[in-house]
N, C-alpha and C positions, 0 to 999 in steps of 0.2 A: 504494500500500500504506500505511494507516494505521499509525500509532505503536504500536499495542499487539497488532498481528498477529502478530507474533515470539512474544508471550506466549501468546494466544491461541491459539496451533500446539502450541506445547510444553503447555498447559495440558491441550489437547483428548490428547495423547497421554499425559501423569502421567492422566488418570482412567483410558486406554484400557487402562492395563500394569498401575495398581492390582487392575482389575476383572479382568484377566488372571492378574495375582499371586494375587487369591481364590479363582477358580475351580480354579487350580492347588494350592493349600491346600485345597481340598475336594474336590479326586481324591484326594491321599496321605490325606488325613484316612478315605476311605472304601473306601481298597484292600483292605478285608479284610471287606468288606460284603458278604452273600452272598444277603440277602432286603429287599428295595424293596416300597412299596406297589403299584409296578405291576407287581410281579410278578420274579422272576430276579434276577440279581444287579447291582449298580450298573454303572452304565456311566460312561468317561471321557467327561470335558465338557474343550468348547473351543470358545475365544473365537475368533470371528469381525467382523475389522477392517473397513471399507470408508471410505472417503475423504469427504470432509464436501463436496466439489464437488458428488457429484449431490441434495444436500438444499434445498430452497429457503430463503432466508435474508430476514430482514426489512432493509431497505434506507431510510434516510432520507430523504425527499420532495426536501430541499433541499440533501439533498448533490453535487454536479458529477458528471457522469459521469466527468471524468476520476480525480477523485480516489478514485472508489467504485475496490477493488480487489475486488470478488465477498465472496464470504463465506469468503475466503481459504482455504490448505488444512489440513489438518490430518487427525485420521480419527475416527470414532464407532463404537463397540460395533453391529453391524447383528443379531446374535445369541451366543446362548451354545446350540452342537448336543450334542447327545448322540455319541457315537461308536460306532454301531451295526457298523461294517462291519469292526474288528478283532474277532477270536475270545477267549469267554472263557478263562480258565485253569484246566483242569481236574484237581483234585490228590484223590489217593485218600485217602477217612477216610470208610469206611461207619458209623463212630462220631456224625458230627456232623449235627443234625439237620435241615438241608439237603440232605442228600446223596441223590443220584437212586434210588429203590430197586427200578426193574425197567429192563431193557432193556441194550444191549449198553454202557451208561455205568454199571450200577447200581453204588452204592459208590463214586462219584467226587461231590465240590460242584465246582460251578461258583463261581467267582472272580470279580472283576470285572478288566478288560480294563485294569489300569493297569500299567505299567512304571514302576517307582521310578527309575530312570537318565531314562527320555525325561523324567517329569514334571521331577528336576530342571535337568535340561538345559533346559527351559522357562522352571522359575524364575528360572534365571541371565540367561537373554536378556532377560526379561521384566523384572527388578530393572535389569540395565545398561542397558535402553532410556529407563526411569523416570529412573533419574542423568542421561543424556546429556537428555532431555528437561529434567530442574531444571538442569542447568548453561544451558541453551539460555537458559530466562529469567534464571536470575542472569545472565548475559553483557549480556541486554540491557537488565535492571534498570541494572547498571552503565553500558553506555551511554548510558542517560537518565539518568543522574546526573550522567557526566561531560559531556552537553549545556547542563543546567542551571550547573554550575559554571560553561561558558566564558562566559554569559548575563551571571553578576554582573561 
């Protein structure tokens, strides 16, 4: 395992919780969005993580096989889905000018499919994964520091 794989791990997970942290910033931002250019009302988005093992990674001609450790782990963004399979929320105001005007819904808008509790329940995991990721490199910032001191 090289020197800077510790950072490199924690690195690849501060982008993966950012990117997570946004997405989740633009469910609450559009919880009340009733008409999309594709048509119906917004749907929740969510980040999808996978492990950075199955990616192939570029490898140094003249590095030893013993010392190569792979393309070490960590995880990468594999998608941002749509969340088609919870149910919108259907609230009555035949006043607004979305709202269904025939059939056994008419006088109801359809919502978009976000929970203000789950999303922030997200943010929070999502924010304390990002801290425990920067503390991971500070920790080993410092211990390359205190390498170099015992050096002089």
């Amino acid at each position: 395992m090289g020197m800077f794989n510790s950072i490199n791990i924690a690195a690849s997970g501060m982008t993966a919780e950012r990117l997570r942290q946004d997405v989740i910033a633009d469910n609450i931002a559009n919880q009340t969005t009733t008409r999309t250019p594709e048509g119906g009302p917004y749907r929740r988005s969510r980040v999808i993580l996978r492990p950075m093992t199955d990616t192939p990674y570029f490898r140094l001609p003249f590095l030893p096989d013993k010392w190569d450790g792979g393309a070490g782990n960590g995880v990468r963004v594999s998608e941002v889905q749509k969340d088609y399979a919870t149910e919108t929320r259907l609230v009555y105001d035949p006043s607004h000018p979305d709202a269904i005007l025939t059939g056994p819904r008419a006088g109801y808008v359809e919502y978009p499919n976000i929970n203000m509790v789950t999303e922030m329940v997200d943010l929070i995991a999502a924010s304390r994964a990002y801290e425990a990721n920067a503390q991971i490199a500070n920790g080993a910032k410092a211990m390359f520091m205190k390498a170099l001191e015992i050096g002089r």
